[in-house]
Structure formats: structure tokens, C-alpha cells
The first five atom37 places (N, CA, C, CB, O) and aatype in JSON, in Angstrom:
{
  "aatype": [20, 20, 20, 20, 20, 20, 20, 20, 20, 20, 20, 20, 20, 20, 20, 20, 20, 20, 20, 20, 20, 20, 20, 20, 20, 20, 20, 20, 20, 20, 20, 20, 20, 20, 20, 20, 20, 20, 20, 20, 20, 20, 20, 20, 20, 20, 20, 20, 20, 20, 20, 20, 20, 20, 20, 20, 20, 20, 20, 20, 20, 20, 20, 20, 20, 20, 20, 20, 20, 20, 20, 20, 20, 20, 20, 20, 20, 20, 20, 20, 20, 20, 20, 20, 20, 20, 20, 20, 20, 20, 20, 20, 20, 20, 20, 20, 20, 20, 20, 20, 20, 20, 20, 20, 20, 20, 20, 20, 20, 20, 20, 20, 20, 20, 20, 20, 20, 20, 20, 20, 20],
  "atom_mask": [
    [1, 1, 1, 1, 1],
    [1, 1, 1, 1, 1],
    [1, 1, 1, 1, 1],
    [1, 1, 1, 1, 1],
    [1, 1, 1, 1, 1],
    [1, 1, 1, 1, 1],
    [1, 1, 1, 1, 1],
    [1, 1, 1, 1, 1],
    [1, 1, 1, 1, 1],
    [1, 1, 1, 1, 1],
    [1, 1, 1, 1, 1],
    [1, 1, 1, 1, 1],
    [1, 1, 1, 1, 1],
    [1, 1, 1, 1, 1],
    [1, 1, 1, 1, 1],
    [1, 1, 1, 1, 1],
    [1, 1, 1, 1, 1],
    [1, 1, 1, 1, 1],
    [1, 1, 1, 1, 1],
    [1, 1, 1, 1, 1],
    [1, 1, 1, 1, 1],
    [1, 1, 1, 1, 1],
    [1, 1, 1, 1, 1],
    [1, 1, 1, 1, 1],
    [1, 1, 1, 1, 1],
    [1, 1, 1, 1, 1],
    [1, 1, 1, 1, 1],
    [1, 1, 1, 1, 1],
    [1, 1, 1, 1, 1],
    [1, 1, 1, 1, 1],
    [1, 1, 1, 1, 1],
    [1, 1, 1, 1, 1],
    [1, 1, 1, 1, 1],
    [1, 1, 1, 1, 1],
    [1, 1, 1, 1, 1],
    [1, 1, 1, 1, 1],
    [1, 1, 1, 1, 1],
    [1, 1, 1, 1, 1],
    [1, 1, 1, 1, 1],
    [1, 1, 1, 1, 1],
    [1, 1, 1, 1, 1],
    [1, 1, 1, 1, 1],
    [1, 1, 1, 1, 1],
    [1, 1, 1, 1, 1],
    [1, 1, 1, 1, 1],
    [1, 1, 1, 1, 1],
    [1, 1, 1, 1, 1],
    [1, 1, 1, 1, 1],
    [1, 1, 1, 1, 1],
    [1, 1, 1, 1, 1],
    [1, 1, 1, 1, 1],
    [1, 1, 1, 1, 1],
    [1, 1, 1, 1, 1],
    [1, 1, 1, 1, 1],
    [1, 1, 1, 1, 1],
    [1, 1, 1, 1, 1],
    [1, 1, 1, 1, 1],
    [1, 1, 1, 1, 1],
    [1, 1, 1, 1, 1],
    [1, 1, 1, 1, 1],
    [1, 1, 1, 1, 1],
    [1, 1, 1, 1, 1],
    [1, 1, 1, 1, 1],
    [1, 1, 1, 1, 1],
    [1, 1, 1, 1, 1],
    [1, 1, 1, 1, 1],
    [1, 1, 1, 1, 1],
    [1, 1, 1, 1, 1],
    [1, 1, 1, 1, 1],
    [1, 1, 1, 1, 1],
    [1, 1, 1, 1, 1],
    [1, 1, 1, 1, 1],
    [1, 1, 1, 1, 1],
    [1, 1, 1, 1, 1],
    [1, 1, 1, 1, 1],
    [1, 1, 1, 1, 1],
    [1, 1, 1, 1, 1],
    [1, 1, 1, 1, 1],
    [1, 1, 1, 1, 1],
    [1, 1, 1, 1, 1],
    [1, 1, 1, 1, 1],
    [1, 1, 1, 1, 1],
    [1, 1, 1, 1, 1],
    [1, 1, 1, 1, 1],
    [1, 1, 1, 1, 1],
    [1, 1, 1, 1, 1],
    [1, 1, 1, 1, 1],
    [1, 1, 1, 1, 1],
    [1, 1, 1, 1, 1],
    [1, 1, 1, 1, 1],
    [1, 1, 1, 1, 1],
    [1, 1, 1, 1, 1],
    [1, 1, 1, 1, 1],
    [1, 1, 1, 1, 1],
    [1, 1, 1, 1, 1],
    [1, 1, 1, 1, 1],
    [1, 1, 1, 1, 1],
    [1, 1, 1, 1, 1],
    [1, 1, 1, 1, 1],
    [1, 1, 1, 1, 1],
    [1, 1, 1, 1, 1],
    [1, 1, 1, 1, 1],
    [1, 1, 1, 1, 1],
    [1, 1, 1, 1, 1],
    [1, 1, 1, 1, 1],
    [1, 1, 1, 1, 1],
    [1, 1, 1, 1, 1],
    [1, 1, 1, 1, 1],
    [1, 1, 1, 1, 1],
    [1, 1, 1, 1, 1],
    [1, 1, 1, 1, 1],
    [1, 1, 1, 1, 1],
    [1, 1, 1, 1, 1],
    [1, 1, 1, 1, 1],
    [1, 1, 1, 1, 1],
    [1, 1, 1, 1, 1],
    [1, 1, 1, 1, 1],
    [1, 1, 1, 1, 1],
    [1, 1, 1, 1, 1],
    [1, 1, 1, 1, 1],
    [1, 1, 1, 1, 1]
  ],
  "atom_positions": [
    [[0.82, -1.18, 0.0], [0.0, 0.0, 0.0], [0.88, 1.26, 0.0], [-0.94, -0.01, 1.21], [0.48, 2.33, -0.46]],
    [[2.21, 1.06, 0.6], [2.99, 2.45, 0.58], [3.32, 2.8, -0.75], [4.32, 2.46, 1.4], [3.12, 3.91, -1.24]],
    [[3.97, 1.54, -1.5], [4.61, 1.5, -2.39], [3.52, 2.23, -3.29], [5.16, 0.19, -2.65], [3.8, 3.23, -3.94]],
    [[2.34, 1.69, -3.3], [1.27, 2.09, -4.15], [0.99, 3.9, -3.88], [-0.14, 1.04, -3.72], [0.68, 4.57, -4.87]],
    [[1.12, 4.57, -2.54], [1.38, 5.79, -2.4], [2.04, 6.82, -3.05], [1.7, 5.78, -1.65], [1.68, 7.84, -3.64]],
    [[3.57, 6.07, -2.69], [4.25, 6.45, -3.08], [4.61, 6.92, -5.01], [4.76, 5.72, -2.36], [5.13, 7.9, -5.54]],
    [[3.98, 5.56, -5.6], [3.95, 5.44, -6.96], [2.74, 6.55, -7.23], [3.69, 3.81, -7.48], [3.15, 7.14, -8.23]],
    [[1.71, 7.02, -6.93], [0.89, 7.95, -6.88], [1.26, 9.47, -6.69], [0.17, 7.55, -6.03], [0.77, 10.41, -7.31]],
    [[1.96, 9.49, -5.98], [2.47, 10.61, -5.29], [3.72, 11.06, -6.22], [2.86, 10.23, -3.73], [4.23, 12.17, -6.19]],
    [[4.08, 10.08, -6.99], [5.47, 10.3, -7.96], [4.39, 10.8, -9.17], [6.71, 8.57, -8.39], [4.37, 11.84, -9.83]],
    [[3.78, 9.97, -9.18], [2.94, 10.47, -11.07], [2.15, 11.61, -10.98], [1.59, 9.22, -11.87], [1.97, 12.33, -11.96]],
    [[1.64, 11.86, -9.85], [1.42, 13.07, -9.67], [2.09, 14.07, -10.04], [1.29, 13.19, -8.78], [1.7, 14.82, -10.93]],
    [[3.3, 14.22, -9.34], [3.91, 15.37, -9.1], [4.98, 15.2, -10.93], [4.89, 15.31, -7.19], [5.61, 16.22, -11.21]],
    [[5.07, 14.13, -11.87], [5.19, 14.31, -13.32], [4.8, 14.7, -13.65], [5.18, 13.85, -14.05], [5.28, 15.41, -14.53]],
    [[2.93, 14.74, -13.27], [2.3, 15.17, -14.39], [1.99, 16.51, -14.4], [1.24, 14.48, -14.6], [1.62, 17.11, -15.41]],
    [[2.18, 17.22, -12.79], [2.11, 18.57, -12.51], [3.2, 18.96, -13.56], [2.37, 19.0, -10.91], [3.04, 19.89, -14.35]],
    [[4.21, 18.27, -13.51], [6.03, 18.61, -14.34], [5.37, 18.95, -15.71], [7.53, 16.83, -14.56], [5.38, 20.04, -16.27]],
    [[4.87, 17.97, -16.06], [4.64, 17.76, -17.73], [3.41, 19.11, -17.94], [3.82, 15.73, -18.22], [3.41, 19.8, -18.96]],
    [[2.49, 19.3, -16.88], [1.5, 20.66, -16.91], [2.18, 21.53, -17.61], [1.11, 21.39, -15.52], [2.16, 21.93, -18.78]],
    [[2.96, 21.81, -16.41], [3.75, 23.27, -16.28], [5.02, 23.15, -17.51], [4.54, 23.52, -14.42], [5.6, 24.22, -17.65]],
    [[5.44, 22.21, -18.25], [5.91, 22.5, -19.52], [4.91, 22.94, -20.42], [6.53, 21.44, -20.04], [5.04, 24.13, -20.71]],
    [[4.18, 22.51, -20.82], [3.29, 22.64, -21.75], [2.94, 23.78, -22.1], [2.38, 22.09, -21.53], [2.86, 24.32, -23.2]],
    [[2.67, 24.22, -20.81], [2.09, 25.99, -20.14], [2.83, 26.77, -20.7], [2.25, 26.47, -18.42], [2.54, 27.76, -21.38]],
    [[4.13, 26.2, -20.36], [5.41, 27.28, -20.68], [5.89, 27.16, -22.59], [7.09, 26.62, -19.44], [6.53, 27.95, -23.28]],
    [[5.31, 25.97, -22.91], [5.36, 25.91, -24.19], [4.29, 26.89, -24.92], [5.2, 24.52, -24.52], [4.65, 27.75, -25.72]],
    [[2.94, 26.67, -24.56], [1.91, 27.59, -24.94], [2.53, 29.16, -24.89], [0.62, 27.37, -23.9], [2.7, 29.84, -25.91]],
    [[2.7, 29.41, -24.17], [3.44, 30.64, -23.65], [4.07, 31.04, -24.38], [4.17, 30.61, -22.67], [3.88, 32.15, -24.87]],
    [[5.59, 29.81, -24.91], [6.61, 30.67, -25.75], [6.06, 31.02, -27.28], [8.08, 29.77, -25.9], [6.38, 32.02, -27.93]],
    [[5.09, 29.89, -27.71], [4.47, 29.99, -28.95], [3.71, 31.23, -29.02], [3.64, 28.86, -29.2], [3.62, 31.92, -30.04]],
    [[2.97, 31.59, -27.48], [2.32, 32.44, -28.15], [3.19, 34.06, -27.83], [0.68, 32.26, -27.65], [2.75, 35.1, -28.32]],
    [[4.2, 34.03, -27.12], [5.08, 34.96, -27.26], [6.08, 35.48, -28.5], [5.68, 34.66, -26.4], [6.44, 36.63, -28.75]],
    [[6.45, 34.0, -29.32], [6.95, 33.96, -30.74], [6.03, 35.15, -31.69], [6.72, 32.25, -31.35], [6.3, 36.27, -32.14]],
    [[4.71, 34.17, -31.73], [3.74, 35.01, -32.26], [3.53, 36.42, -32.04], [2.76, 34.53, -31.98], [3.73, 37.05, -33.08]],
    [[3.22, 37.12, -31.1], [3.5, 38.54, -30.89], [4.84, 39.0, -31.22], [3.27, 38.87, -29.55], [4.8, 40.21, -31.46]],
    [[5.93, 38.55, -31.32], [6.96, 39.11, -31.19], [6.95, 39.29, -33.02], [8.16, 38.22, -30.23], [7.25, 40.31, -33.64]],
    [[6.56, 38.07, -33.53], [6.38, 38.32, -35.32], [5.67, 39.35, -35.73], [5.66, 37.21, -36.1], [5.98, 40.05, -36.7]],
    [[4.3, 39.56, -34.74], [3.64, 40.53, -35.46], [4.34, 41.68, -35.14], [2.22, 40.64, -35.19], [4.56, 42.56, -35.97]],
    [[4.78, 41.74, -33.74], [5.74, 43.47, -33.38], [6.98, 43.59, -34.76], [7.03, 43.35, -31.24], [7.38, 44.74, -34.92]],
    [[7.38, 42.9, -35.38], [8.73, 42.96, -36.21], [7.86, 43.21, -37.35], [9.87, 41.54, -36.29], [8.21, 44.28, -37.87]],
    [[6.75, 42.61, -38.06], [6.12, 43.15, -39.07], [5.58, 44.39, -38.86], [5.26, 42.39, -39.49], [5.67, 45.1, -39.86]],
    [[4.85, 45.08, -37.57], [4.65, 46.46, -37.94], [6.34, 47.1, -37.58], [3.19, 47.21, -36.91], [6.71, 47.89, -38.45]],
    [[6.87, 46.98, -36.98], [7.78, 47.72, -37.66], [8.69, 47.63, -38.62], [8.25, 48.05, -37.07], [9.41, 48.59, -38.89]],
    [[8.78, 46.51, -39.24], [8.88, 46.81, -40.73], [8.04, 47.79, -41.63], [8.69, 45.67, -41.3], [8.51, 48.7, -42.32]],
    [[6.36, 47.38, -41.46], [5.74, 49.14, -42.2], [5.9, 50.09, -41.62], [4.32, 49.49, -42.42], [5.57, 51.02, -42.35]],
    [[6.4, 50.6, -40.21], [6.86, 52.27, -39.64], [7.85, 51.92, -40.48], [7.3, 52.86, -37.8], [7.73, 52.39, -41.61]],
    [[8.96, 51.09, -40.25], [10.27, 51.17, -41.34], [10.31, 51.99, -42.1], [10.5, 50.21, -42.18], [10.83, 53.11, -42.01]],
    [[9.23, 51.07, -43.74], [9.22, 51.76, -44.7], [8.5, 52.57, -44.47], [9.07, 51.3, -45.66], [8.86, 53.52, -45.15]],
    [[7.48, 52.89, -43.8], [6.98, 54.45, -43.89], [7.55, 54.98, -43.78], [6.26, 55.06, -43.32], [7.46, 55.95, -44.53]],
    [[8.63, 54.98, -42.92], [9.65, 56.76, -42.51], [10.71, 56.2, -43.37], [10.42, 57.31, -40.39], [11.49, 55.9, -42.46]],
    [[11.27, 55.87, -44.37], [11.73, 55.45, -45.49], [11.12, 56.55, -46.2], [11.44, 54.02, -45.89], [11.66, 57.65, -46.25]],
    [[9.75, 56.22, -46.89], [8.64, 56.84, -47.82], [8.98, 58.38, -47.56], [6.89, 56.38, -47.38], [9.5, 59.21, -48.31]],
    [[8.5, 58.52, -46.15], [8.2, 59.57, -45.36], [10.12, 61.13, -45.87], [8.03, 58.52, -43.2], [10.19, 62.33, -45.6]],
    [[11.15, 60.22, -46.61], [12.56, 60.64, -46.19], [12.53, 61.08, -47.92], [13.91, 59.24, -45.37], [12.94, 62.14, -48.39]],
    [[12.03, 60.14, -48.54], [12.3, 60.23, -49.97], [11.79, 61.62, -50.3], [11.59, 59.06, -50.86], [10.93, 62.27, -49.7]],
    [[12.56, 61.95, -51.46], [12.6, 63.54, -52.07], [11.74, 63.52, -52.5], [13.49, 64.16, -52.97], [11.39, 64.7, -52.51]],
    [[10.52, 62.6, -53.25], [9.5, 62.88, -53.54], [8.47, 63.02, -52.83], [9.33, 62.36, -54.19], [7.58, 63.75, -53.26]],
    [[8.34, 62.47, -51.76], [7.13, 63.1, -50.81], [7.58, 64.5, -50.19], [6.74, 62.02, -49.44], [6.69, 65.3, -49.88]],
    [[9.36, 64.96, -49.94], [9.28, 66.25, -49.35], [8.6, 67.5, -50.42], [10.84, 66.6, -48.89], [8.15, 68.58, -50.07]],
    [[8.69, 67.02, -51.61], [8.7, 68.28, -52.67], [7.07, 68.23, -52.72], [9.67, 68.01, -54.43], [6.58, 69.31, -53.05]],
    [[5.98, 66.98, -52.42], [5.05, 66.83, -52.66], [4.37, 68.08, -51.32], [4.83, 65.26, -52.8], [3.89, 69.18, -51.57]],
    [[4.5, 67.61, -50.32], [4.44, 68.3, -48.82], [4.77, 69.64, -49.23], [5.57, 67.68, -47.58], [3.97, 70.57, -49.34]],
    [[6.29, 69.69, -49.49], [6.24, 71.16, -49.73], [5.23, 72.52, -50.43], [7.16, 71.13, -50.32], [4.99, 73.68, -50.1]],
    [[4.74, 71.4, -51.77], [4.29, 72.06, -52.52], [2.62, 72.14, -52.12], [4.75, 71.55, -53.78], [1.94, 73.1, -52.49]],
    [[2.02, 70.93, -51.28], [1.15, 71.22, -50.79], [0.83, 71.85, -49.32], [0.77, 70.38, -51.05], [-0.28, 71.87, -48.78]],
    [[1.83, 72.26, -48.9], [1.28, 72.8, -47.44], [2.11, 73.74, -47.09], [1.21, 71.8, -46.24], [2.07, 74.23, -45.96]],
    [[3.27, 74.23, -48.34], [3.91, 75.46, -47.83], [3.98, 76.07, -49.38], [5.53, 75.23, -46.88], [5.04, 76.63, -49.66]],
    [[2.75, 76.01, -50.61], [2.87, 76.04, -51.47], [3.86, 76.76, -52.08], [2.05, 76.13, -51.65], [3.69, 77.79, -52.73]],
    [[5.19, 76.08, -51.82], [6.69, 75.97, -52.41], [6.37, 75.58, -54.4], [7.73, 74.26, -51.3], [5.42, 74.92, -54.83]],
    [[7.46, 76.2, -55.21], [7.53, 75.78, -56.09], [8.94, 75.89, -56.6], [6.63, 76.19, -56.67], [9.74, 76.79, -56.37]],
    [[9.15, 74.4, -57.62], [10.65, 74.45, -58.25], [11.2, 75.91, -58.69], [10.68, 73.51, -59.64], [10.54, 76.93, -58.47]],
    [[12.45, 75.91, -59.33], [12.68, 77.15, -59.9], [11.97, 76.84, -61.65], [14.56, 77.54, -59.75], [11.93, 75.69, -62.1]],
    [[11.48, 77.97, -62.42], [11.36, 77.86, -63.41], [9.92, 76.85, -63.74], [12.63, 77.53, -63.76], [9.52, 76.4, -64.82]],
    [[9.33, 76.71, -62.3], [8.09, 75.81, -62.4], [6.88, 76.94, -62.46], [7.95, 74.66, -60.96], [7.01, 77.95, -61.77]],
    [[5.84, 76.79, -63.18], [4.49, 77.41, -63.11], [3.56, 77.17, -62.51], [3.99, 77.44, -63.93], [3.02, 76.11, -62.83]],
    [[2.82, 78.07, -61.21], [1.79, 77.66, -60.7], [0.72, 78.37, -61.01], [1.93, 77.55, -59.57], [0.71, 79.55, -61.37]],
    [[-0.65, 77.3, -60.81], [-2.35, 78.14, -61.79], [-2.72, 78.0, -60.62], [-3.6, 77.32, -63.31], [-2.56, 76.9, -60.1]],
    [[-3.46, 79.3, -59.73], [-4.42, 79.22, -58.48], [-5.5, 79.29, -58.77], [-4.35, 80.08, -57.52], [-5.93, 80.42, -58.55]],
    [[-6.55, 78.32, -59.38], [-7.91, 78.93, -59.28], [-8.6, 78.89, -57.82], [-8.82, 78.18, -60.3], [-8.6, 78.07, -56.9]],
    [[-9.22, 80.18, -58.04], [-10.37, 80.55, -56.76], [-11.75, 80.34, -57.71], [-10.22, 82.54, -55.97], [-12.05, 80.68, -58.85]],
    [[-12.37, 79.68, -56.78], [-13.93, 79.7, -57.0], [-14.75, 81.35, -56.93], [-14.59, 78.64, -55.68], [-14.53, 82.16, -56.03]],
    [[-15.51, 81.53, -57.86], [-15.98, 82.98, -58.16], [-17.21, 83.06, -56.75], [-16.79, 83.15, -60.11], [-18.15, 82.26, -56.74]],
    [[-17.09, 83.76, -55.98], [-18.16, 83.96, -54.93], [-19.31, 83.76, -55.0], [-18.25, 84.93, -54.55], [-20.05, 82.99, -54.4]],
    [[-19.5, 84.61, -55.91], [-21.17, 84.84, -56.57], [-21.44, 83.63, -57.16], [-21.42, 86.1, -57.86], [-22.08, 82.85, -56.44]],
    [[-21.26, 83.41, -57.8], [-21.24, 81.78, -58.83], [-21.61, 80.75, -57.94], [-19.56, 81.21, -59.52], [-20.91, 80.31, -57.04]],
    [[-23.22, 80.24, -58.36], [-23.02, 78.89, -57.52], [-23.66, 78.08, -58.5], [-23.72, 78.75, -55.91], [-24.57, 78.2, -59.32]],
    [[-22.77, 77.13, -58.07], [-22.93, 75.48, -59.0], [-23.9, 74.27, -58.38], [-21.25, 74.61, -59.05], [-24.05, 74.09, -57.17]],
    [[-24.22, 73.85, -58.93], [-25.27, 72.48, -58.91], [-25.15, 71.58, -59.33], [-26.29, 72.45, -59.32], [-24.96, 71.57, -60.55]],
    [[-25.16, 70.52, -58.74], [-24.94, 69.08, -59.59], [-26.27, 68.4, -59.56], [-23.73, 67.97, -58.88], [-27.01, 68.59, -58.6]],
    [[-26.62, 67.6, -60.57], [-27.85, 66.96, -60.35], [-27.67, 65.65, -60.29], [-28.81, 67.24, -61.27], [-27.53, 65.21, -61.43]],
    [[-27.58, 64.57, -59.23], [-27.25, 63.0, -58.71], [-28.71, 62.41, -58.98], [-26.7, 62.82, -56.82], [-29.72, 63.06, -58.7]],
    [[-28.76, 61.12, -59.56], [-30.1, 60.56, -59.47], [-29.88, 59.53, -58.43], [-30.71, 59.99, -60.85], [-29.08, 58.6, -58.46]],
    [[-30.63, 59.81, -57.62], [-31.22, 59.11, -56.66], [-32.32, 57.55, -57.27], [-32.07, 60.38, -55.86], [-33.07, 57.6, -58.24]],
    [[-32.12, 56.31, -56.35], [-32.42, 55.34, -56.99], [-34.04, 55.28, -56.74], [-31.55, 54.16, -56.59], [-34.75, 54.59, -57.46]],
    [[-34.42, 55.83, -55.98], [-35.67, 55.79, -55.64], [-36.11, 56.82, -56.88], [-35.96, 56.21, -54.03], [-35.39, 57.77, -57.15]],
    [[-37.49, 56.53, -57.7], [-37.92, 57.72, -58.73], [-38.53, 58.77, -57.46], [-39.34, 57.15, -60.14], [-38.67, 58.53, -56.27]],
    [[-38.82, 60.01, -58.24], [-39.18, 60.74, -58.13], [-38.97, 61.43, -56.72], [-40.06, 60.47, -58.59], [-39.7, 62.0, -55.91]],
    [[-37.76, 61.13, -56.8], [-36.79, 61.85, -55.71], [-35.81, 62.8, -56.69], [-35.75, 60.58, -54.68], [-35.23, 62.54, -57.73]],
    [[-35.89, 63.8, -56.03], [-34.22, 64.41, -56.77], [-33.53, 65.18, -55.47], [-34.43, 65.89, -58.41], [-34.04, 65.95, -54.65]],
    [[-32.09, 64.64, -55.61], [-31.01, 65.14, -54.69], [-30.06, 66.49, -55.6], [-29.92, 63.61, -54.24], [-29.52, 66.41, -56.71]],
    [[-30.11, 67.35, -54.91], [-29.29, 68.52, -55.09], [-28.11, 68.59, -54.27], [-30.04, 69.65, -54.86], [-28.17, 68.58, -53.04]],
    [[-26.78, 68.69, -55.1], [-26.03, 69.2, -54.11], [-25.76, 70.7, -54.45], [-24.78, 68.36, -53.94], [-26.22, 71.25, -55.46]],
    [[-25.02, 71.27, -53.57], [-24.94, 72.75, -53.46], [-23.65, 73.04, -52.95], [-26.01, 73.36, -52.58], [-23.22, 72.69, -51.86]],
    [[-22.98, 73.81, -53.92], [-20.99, 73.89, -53.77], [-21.36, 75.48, -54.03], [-19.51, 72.81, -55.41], [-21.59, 76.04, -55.1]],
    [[-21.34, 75.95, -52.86], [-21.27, 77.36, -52.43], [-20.0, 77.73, -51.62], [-22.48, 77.67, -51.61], [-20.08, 77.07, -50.58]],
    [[-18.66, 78.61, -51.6], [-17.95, 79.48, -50.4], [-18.72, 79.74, -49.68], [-17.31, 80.66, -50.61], [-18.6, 79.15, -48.61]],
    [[-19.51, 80.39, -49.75], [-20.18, 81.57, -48.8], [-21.38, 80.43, -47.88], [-21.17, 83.15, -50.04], [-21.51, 80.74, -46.69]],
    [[-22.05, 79.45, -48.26], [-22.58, 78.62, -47.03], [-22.12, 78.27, -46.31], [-23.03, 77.8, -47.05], [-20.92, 78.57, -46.32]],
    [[-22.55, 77.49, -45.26], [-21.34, 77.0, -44.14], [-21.8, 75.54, -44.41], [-21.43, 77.62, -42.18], [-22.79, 75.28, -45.1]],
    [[-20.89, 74.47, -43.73], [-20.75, 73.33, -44.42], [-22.34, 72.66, -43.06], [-18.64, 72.53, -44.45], [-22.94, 71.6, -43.23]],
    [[-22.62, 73.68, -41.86], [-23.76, 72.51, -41.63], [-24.89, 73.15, -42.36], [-24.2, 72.13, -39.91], [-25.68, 72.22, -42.56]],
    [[-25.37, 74.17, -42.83], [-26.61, 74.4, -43.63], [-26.36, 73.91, -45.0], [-27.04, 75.89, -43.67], [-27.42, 73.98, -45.62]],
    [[-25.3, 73.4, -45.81], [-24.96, 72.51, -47.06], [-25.58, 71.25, -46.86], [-23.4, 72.28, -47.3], [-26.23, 70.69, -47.75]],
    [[-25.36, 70.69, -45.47], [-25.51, 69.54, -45.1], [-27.28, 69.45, -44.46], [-24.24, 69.27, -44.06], [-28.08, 68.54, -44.65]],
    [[-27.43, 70.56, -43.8], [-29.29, 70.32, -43.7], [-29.87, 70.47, -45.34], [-30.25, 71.9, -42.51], [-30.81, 69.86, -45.85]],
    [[-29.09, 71.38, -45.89], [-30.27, 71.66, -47.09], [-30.06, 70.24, -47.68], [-29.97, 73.15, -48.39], [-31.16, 69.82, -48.05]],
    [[-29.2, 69.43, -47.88], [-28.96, 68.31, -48.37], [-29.83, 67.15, -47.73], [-27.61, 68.14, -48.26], [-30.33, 66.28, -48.43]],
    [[-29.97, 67.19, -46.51], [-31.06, 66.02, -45.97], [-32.41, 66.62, -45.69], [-30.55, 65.29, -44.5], [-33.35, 65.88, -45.41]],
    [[-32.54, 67.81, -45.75], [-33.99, 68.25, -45.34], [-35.1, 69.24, -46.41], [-33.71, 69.13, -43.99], [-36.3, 69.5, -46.45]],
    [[-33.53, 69.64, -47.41], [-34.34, 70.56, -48.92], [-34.06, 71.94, -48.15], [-36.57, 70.23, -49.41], [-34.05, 72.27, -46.96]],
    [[-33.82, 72.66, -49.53], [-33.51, 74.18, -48.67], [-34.56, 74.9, -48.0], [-33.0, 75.31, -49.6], [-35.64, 74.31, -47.98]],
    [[-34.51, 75.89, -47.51], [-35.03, 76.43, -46.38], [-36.36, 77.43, -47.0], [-33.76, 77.24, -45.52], [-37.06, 78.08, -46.22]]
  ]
}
């Protein structure tokens, strides 16, 4: 009966052994895994700030947000005429609906947006 204890008391405490590998196996796998995905996003920050370095996005940036231009380059500014307002006519799938949009300066973008869901005023 001891012996039989004893033999109990041993397989026990293996199989706790063999648990707690497993655990620690789950673990490293799923630590591998995160650690792959952390190295793939920074591979895309990588190349983004790569992208981000190249002379063609600075001249692009430049030219759009400090409207910079080459030497000997031509720039056309059109402004929209104040007075002037334009209309587009969209067909709507439902008949005998019609949607207007309305590309005005001078509105503000939430009465563009009521006259658009509610019809002008």
C-alpha cells in the first residue's frame, strides 16, 4: 500500500512537471507570435519613414502645405468665383426623388448639409 502511495504521489507530481511544460510551451508559442507581429509592424513604420525621407514626398508636402515651387516651375491658383453657384444633379435610386447638391464658399458646411437632408429652407 505504501509503495502504491508512493507510486501515486510520484505520477502526480510528473504530471504537474509535464503541466507546467506545456504551459510554458503555450506561452513561448504564443510569445513567438507577438513578437512576429511586433517585427512586421515595424517593418511598415520602417518603410513608412523610409517613404516619409524620400525627395518625392518632401517636394510633394512642400508644394502642398507650404505652397513651395521648383525654380522655373508654373503655378495656376484657381479661386472659385463667390457669386457663382454650381449644382450638380445625382439621381437618386428611388424615382421621383431628386437630390441637389450645393458647392457654395459663402454657405457653411452645416446648412450645405441640412439643405442636403432636409431641402432648402
Amino acid at each position: 500500500m505504501v509503495i502504491l502511495g508512493i507510486a501515486v504521489v510520484i505520477s502526480w507530481r510528473g504530471y504537474e512537471k509535464y503541466r507546467e511544460k506545456e504551459k510554458i510551451s503555450e506561452d513561448v508559442l504564443k510569445l513567438q507570435e507577438e513578437a512576429q507581429k511586433i517585427e512586421e509592424e515595424t517593418q511598415k513604420l520602417n518603410d513608412r519613414i523610409a517613404y516619409l525621407r524620400t525627395p518625392e514626398y518632401v517636394e510633394r508636402e512642400a508644394k502642398d502645405k507650404l505652397n513651395l515651387k521648383k525654380p522655373g516651375e508654373s503655378v495656376a491658383v484657381v479661386q472659385p468665383d463667390r457669386f457663382q453657384q454650381e449644382s450638380t444633379q445625382v439621381e437618386d435610386p428611388q424615382p421621383k426623388r431628386e437630390v441637389r447638391i450645393v458647392i457654395n464658399s459663402s454657405i457653411s458646411n452645416p446648412k450645405k448639409w441640412w439643405s442636403f437632408f432636409f431641402g432648402p429652407k
